[in-house]
DSSP file (Angstrom, degrees, kcal/mol; ACC not computed):
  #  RESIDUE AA STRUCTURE BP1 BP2  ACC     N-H-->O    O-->H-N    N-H-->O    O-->H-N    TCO  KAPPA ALPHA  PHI   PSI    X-CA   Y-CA   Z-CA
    1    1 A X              0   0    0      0, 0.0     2,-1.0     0, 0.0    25,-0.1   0.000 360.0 360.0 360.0 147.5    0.0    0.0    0.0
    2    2 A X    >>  -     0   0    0     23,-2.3     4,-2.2    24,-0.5     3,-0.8  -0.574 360.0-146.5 -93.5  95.3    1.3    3.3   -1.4
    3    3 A X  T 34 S+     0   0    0     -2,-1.0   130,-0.2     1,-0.2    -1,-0.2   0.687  87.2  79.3 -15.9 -34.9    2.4    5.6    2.0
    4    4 A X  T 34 S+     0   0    0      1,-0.3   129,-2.1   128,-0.1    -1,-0.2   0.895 112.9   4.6 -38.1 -73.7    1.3    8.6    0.1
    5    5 A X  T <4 S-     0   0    0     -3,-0.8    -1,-0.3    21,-0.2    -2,-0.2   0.026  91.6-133.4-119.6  22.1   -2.3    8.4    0.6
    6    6 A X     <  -     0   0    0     -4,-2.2     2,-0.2     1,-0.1    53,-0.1   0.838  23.5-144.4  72.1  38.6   -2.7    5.5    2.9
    7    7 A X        -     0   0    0     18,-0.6     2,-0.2    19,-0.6    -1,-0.1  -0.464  16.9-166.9-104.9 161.4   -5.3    3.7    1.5
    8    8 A X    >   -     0   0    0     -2,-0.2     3,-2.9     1,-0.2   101,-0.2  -0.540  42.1 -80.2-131.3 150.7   -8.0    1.7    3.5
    9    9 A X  T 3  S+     0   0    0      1,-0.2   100,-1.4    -2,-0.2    -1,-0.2  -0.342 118.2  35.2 -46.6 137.0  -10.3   -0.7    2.7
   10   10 A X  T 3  S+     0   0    0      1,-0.3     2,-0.4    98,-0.2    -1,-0.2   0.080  89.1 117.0  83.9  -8.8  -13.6    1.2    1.1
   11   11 A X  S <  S-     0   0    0     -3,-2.9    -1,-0.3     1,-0.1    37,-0.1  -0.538  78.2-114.1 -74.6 125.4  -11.4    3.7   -0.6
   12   12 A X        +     0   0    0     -2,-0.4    16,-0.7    -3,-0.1    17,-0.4  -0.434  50.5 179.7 -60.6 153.7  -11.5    3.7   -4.4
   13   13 A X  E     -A   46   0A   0     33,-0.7    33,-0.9    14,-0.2     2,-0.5  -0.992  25.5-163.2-157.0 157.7   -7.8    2.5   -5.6
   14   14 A X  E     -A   45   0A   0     13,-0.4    12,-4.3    -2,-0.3    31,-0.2  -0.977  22.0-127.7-135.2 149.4   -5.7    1.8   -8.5
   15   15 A X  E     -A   44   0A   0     29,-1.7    29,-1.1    -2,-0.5     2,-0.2  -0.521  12.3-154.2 -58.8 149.7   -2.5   -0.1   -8.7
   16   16 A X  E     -A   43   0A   0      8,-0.5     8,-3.2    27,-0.2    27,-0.2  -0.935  15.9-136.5-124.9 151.2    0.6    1.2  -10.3
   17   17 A X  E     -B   23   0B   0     25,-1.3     2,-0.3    -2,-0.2     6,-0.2  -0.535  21.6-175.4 -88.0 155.5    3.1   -1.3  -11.6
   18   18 A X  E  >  -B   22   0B   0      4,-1.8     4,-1.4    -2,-0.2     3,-0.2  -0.982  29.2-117.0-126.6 137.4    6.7   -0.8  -10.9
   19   19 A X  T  4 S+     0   0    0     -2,-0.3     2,-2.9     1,-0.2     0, 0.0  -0.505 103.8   2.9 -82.0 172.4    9.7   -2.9  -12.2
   20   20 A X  T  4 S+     0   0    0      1,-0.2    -1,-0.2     0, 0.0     0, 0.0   0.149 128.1  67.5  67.9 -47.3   11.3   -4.4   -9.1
   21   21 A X  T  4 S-     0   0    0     -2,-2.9     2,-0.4     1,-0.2    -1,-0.2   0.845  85.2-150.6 -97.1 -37.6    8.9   -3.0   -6.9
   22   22 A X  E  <  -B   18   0B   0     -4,-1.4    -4,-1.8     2,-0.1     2,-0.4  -0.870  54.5 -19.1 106.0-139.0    5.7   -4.9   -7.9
   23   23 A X  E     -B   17   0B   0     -2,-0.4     2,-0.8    -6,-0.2    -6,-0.2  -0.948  50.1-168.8-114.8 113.1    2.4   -3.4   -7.4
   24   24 A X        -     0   0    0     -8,-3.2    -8,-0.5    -2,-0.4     2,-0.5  -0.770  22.4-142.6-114.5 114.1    1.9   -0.3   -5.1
   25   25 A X        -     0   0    0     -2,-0.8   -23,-2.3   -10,-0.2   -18,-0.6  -0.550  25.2-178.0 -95.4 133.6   -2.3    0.4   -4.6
   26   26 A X        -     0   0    0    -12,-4.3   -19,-0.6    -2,-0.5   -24,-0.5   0.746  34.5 -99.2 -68.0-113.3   -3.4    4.1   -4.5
   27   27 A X        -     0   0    0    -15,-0.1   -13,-0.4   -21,-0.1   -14,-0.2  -0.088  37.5-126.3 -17.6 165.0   -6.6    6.3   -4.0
   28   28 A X  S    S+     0   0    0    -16,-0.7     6,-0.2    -2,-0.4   -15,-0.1   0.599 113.2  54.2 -95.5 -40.0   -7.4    7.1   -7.2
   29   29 A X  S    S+     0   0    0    -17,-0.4    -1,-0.2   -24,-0.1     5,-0.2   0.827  77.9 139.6 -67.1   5.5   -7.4   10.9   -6.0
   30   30 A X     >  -     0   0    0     -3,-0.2     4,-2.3     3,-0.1     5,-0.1   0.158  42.5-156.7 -63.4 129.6   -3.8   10.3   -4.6
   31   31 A X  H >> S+     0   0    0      2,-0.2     3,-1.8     3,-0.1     4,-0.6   0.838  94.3  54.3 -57.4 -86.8   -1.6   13.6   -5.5
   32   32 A X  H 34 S+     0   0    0      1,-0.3    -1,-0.1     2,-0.2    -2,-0.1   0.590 112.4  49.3 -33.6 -53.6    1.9   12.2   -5.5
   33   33 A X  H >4 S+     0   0    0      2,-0.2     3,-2.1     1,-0.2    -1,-0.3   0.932 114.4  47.1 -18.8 -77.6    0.1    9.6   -8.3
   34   34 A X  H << S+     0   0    0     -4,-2.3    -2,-0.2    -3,-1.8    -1,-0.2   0.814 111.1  54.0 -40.1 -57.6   -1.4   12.9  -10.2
   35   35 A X  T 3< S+     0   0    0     -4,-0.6     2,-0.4    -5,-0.1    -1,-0.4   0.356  96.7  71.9 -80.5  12.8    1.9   14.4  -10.1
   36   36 A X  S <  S-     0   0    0     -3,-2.1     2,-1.4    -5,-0.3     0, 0.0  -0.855  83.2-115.9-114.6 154.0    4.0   11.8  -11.6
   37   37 A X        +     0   0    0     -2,-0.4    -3,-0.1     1,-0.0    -2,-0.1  -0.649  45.4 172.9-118.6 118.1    4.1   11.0  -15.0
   38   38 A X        -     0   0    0     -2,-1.4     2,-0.1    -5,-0.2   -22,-0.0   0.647  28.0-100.8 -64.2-156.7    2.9    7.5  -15.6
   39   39 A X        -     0   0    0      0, 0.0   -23,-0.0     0, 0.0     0, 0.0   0.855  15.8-141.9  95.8-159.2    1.9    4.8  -18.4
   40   40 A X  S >  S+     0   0    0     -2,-0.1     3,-0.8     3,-0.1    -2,-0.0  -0.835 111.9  57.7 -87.5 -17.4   -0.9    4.1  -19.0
   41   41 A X  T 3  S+     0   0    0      1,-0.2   -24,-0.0     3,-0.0    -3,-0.0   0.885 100.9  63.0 -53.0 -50.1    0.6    0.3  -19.3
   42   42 A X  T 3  S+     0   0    0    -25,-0.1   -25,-1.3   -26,-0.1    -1,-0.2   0.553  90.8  89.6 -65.9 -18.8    1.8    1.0  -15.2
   43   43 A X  E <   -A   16   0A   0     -3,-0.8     2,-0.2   -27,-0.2   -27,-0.2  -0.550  53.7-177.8 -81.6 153.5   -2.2    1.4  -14.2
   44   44 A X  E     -A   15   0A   0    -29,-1.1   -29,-1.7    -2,-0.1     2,-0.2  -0.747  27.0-129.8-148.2 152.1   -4.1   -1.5  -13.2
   45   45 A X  E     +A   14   0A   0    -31,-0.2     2,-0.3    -2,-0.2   -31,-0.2  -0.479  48.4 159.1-110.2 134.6   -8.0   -1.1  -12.3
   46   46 A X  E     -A   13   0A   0    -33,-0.9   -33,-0.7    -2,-0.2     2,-0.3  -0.970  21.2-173.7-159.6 150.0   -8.0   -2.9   -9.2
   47   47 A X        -     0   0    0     -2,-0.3     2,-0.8   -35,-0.1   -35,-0.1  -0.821  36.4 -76.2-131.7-173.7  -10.5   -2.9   -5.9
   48   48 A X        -     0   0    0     -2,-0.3     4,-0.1   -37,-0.1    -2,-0.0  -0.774  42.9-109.5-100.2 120.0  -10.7   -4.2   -2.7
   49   49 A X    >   -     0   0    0     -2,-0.8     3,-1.2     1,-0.1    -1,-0.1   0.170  35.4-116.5 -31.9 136.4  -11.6   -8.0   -1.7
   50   50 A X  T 3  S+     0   0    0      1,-0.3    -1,-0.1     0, 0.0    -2,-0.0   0.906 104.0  34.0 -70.2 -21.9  -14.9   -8.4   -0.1
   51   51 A X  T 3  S+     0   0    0      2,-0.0    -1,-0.3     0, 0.0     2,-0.1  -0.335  79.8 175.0-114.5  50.6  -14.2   -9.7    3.6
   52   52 A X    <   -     0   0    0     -3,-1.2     2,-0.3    -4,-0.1    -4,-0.0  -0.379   6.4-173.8 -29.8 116.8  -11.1   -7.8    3.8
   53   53 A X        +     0   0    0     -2,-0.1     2,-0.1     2,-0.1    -2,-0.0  -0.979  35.6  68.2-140.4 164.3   -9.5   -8.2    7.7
   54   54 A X  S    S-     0   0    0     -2,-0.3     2,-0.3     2,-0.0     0, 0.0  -0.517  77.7 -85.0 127.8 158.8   -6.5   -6.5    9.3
   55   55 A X        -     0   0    0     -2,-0.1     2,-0.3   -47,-0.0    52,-0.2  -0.772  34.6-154.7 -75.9 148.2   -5.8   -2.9   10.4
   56   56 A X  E     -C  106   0C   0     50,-2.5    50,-3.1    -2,-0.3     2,-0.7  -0.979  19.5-119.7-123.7 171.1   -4.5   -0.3    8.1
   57   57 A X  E     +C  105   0C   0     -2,-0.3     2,-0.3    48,-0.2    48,-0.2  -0.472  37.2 172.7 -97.6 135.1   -2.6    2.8    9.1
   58   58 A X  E     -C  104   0C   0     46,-2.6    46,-1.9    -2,-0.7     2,-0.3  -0.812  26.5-124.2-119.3 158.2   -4.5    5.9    8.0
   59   59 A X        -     0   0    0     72,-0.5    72,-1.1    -2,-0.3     2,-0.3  -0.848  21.0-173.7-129.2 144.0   -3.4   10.1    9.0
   60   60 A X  E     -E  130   0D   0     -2,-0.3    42,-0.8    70,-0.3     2,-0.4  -0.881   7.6-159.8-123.0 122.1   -5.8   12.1   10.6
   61   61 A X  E     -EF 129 101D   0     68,-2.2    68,-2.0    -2,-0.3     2,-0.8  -0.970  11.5-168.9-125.8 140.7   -4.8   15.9   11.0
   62   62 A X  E     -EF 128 100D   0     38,-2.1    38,-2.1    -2,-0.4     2,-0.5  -0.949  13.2-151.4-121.5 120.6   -7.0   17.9   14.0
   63   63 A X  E     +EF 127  99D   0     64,-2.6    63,-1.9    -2,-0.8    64,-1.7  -0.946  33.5 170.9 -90.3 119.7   -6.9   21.7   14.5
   64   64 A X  E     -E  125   0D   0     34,-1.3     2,-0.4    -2,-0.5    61,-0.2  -0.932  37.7-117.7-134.7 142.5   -7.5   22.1   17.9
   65   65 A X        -     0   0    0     59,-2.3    32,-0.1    -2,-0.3     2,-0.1  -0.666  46.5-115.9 -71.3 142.2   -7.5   24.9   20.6
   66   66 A X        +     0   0    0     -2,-0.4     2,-0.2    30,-0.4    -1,-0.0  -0.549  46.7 139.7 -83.0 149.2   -5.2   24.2   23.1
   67   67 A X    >   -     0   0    0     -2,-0.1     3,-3.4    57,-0.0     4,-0.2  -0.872  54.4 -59.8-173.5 177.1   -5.4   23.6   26.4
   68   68 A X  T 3  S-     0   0    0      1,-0.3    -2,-0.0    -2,-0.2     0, 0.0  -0.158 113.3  -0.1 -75.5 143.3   -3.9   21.3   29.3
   69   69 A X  T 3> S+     0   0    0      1,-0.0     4,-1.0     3,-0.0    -1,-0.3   0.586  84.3 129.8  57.1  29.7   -4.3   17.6   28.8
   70   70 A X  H <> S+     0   0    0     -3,-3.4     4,-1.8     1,-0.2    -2,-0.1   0.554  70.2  61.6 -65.5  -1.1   -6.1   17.6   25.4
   71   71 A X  H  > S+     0   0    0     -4,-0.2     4,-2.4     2,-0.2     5,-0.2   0.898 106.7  41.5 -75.5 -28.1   -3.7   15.3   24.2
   72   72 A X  H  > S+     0   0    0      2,-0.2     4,-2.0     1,-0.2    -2,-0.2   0.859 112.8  52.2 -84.7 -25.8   -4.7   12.9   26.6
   73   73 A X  H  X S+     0   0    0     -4,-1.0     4,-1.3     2,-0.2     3,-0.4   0.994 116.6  47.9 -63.5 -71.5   -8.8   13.7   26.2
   74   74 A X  H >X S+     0   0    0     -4,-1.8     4,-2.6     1,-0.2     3,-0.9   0.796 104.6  56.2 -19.8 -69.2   -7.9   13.1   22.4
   75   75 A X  H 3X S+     0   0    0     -4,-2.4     4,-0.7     1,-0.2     5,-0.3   0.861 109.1  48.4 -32.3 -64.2   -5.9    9.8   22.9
   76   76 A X  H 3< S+     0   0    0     -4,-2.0     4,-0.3    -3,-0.4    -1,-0.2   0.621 100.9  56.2 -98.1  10.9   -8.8    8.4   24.5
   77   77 A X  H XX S+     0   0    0     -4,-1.3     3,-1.0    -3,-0.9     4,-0.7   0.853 112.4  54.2 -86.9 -47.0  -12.0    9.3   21.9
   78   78 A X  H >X S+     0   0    0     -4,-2.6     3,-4.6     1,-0.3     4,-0.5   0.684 114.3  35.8 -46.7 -94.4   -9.5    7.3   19.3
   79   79 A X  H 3< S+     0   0    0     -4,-0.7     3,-0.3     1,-0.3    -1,-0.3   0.513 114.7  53.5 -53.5  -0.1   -9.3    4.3   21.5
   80   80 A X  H <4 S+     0   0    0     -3,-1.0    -1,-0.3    -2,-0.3    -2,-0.2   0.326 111.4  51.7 -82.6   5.9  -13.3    4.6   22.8
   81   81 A X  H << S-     0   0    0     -3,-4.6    -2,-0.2    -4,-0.7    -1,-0.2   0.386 129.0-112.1-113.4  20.4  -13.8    4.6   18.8
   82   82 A X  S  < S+     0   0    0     -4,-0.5     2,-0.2    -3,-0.3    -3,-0.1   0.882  74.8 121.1  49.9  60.4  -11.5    1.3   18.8
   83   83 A X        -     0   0    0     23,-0.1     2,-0.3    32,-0.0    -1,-0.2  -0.693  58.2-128.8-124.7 157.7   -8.6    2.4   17.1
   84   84 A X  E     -D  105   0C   0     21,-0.8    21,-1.1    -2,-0.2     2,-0.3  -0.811  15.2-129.3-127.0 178.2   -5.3    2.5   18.1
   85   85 A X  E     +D  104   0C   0     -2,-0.3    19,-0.2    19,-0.2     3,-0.1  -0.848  31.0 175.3-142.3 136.3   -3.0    5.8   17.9
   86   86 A X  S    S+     0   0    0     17,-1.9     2,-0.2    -2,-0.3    18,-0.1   0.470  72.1   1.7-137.1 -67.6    0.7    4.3   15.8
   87   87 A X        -     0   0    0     16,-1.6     2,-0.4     2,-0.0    16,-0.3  -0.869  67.9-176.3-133.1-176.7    2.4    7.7   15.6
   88   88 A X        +     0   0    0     -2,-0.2     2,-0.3    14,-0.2    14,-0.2  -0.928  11.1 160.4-157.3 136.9    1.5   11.6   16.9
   89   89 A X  E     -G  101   0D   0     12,-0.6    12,-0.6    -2,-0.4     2,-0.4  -0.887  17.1-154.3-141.6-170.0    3.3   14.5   16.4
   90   90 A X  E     -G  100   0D   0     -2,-0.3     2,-0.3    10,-0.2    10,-0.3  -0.953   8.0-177.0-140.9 161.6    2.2   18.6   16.5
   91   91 A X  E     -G   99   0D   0      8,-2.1     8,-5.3    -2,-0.4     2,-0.7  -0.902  29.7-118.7-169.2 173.0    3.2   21.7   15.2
   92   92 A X        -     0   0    0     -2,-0.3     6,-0.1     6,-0.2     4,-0.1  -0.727  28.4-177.8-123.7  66.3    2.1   25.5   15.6
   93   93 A X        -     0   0    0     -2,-0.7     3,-0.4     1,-0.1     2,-0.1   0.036  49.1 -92.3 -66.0-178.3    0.7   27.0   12.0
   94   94 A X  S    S+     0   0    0      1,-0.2     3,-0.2     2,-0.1    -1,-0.1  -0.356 105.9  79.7 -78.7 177.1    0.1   30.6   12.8
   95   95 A X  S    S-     0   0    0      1,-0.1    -1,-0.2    -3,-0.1     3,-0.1   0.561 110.7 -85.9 111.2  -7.1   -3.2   31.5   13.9
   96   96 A X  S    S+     0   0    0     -3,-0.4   -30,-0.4     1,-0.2    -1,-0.1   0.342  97.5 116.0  67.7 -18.4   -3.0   30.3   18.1
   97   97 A X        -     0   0    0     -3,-0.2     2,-0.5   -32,-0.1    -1,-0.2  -0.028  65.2-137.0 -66.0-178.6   -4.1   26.5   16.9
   98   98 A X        -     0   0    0     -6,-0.1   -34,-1.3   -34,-0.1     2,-0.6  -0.996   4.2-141.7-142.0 143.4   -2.4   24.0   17.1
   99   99 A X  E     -FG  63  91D   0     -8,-5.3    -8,-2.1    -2,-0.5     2,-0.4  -0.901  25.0-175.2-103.0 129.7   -2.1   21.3   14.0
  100  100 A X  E     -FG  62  90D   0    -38,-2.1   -38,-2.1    -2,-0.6     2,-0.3  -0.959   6.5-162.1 -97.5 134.4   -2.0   17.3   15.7
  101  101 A X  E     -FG  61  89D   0    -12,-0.6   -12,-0.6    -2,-0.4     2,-0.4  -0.792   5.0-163.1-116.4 111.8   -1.4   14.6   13.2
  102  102 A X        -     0   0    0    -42,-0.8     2,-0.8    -2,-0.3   -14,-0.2  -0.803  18.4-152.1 -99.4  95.5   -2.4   10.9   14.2
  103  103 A X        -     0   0    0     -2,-0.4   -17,-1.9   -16,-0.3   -16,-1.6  -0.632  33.4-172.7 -65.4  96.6   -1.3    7.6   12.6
  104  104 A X  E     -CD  58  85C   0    -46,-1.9   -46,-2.6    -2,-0.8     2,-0.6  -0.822  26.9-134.7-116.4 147.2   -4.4    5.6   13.6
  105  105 A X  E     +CD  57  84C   0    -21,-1.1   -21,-0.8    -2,-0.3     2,-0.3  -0.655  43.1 160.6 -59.8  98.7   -4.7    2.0   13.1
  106  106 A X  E     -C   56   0C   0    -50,-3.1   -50,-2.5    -2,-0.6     6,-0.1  -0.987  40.2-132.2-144.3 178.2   -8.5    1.4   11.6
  107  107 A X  S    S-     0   0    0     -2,-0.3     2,-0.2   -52,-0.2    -1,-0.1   0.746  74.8 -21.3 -57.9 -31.6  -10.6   -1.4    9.6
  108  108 A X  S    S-     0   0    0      1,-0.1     4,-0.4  -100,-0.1   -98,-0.2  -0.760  71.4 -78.9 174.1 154.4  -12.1    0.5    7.2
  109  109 A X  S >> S+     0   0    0   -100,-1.4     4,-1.4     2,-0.2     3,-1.3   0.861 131.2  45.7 -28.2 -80.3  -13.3    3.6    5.7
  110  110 A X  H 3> S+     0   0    0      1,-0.3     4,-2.6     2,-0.2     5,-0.2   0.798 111.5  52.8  37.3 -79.6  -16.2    3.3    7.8
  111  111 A X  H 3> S+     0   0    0      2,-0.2     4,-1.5     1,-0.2    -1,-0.3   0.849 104.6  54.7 -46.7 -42.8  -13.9    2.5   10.6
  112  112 A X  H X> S+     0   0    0     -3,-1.3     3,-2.3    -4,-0.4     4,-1.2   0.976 109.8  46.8 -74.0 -72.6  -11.7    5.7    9.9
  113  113 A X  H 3X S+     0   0    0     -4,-1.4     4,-2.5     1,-0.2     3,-0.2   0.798 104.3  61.3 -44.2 -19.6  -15.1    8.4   10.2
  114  114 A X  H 3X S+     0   0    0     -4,-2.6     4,-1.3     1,-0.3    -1,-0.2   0.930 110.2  44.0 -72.6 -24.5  -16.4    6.7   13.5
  115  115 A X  H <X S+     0   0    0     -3,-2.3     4,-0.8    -4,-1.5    -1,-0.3   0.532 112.9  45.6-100.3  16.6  -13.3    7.8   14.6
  116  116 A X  H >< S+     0   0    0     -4,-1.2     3,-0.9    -3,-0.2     4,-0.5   0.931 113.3  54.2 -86.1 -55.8  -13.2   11.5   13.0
  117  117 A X  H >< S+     0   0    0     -4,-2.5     3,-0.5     1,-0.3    -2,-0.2   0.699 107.0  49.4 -62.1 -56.8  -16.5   11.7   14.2
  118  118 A X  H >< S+     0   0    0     -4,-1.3     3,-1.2     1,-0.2    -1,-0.3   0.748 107.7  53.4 -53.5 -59.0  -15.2   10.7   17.8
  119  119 A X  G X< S+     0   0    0     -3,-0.9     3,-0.5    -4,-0.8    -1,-0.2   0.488 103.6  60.1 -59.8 -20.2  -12.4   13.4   17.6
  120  120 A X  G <  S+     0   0    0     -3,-0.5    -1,-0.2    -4,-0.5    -2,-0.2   0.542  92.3  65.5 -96.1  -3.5  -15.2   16.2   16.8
  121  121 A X  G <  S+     0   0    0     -3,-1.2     2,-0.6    -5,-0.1    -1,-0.2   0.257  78.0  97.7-107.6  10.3  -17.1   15.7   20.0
  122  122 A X  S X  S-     0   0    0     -3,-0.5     3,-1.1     1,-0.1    -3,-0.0  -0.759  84.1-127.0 -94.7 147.3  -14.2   16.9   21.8
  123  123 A X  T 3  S+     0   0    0     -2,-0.6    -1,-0.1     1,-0.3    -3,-0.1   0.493  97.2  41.8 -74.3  -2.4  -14.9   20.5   22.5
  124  124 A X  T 3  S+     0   0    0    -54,-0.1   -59,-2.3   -59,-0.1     2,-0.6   0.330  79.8 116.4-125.0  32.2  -11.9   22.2   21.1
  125  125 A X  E <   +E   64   0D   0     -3,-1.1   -61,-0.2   -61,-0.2     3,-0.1  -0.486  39.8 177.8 -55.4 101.3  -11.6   20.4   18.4
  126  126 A X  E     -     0   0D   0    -63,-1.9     2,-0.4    -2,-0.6   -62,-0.2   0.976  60.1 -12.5 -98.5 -27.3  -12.2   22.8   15.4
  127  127 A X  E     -E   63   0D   0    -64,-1.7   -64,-2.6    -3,-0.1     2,-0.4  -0.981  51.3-161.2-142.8 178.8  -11.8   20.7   12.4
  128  128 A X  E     +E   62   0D   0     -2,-0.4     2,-0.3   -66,-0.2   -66,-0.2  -0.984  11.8 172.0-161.7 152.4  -10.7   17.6   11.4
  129  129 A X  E     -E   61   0D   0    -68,-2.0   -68,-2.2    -2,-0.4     2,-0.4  -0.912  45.2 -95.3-146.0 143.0   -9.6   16.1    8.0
  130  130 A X  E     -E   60   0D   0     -2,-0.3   -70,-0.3   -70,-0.3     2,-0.3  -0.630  48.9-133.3 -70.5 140.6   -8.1   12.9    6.7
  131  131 A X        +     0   0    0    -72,-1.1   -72,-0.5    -2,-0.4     2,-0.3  -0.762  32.8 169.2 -98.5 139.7   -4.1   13.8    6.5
  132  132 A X              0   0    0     -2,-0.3  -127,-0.2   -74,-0.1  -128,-0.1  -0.929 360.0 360.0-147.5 160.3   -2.4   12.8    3.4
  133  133 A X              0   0    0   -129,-2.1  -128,-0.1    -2,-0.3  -129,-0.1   0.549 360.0 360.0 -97.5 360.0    0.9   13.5    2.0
């Protein structure tokens, strides 16, 4: 699965062939994909198997107000939405927010909103977005 955009079971996806490398599956929106210039031989039309199982790791990015021990308030809407938290980092755009971005573990597409959803019911949570790179 292609790091770029991270994709998770329910996501639309295309393969690209690689020599050497094999077969890397996308999003079909992925940028880094968009921006490269391809094939059309290197595509392959591909979807996802119906009883898919496993986690995959998916980016979350949260603009949040700060304030003491929201990480830890955070931290636990992921794991009440049954997810697990893989990596976390922060940083400080301008503006007094604060950007979070969270490598969470989840089943599915599905799987991914219950826990955006989860993340929005904390009260300074002002948005929240799937992260990709």
């Amino acid at each position: 699965y292609a790091k770029c955009c991270r994709p998770v079971p329910g996501d639309a996806v295309i393969a690209q062939f690689r020599r050497g490398q094999g077969l890397a599956v996308h999003t079909r929106d992925c940028m880094t994909l968009k921006k490269q210039r391809i094939d059309a031989d290197q595509l392959i039309d591909v979807e996802w198997a119906a009883d898919v199982a496993g986690v995959f790791d998916a980016g979350v990015r949260v603009l949040v107000a700060d304030r003491r021990g929201l990480l830890a308030d955070l931290a636990t809407a992921i794991a009440a939405a049954d997810a697990n938290i893989d990596n976390v980092s922060m940083e400080r755009p301008d503006g007094g927010l604060i950007a979070m971005f969270f490598s969470v573990q989840v089943r599915d597409r599905r799987h991914l909103a219950h826990v955006m959803r989860a993340l929005k019911r904390v009260p300074e949570v002002k948005r929240v977005q799937r992260a990709r790179t």
